[in-house]
C-alpha positions as CSV (number, residue, x, y, z in Angstrom):
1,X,127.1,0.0,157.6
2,X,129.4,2.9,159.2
3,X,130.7,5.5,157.0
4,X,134.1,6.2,158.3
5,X,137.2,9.0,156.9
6,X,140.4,8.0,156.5
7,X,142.6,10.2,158.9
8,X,145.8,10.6,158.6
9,X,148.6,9.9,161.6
10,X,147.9,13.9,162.4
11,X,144.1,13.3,162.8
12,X,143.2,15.2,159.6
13,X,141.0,13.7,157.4
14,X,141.9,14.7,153.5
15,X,138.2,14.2,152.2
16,X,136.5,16.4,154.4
17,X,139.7,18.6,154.3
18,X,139.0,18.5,149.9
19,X,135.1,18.8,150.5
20,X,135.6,22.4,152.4
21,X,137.0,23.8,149.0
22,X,134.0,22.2,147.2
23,X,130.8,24.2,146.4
24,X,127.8,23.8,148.0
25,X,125.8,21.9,145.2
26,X,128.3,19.0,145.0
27,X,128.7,19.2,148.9
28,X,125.0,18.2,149.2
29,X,125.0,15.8,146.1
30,X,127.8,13.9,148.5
31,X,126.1,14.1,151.4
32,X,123.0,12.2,149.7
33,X,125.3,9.8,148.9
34,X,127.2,9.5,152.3
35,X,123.9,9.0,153.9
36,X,123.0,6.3,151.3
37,X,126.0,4.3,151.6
38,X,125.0,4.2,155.1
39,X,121.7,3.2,154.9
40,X,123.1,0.6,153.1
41,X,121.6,1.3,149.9
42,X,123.5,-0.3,146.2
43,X,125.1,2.9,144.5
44,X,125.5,2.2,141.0
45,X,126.5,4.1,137.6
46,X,126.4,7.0,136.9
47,X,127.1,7.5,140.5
48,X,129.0,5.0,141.7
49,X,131.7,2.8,139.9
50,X,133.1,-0.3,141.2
51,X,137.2,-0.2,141.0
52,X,138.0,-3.5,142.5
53,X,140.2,-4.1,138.8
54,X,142.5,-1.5,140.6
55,X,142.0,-2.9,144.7
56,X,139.3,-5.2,145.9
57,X,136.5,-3.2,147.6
58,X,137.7,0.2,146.1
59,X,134.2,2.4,144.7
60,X,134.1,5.8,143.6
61,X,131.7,8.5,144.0
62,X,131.3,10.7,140.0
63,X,130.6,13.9,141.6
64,X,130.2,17.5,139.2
65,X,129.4,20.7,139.5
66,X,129.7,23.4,137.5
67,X,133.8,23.2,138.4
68,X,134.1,20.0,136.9
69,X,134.2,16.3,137.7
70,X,135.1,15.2,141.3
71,X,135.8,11.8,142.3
72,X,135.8,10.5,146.3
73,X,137.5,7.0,146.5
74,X,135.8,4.6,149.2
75,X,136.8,1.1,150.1
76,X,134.3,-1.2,151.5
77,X,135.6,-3.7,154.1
78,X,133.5,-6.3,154.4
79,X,131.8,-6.6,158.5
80,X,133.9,-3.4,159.4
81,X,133.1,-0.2,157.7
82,X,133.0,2.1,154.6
83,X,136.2,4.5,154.4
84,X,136.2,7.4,152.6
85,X,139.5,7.1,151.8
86,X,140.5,10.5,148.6
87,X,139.3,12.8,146.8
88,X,140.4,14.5,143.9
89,X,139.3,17.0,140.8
90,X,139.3,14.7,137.5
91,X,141.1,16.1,134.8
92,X,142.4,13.1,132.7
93,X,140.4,10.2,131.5
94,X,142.5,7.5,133.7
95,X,143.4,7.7,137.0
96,X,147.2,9.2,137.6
97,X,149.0,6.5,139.0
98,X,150.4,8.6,141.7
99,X,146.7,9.0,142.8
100,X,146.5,4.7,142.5
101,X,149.2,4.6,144.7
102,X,147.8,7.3,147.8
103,X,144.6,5.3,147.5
104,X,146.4,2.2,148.1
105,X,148.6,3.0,150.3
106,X,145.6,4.7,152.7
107,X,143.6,1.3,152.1
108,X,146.9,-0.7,153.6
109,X,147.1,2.1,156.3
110,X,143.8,1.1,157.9
């Protein structure tokens, strides 16, 4: 399946925009699992978690380096694509609801 990015109505895309500020250790440990999701390989836990509870389709990537924890949201839609649609340092054990809403509102954008 095609691995897309979410751009916003200027053309920029705020993954690849957040992965730019990211080191090059979790840079390739996304990349290997870009190019898996597109091979249309199963990612599961600890690298992958399904968050359809929060929006049907909606994944994350658990990425780390020796920064911290990063999460990249993707949303699957089913006989279309994968969109990489945020990313974000975790610092809190649940997802801010401000970040719930951007995802959301990126998914309805599409």
């Amino acid at each position: 399946m095609e691995v897309k990015y979410y751009k916003k109505s200027s053309g920029r895309s705020p993954v690849e925009e957040f992965l730019e500020e990211c080191s090059s250790t979790l840079v390739k440990e996304y990349a290997d699992a870009f190019f898996a999701l597109e091979a249309g390989e199963p990612l599961t836990m600890p690298l992958s978690r399904n968050l359809s509870s929060i929006y049907l389709g909606l994944h994350e990537l658990r990425l780390h380096d020796h920064f911290g924890q990063v999460r990249v949201f993707y949303y699957i839609r089913k006989q279309d694509a994968i969109y990489m649609i945020h990313a974000c340092h975790k610092k809190t054990q649940k997802l801010p609801h401000r970040e719930i809403d951007l995802i959301i509102k990126r998914i309805k954008e599409l």
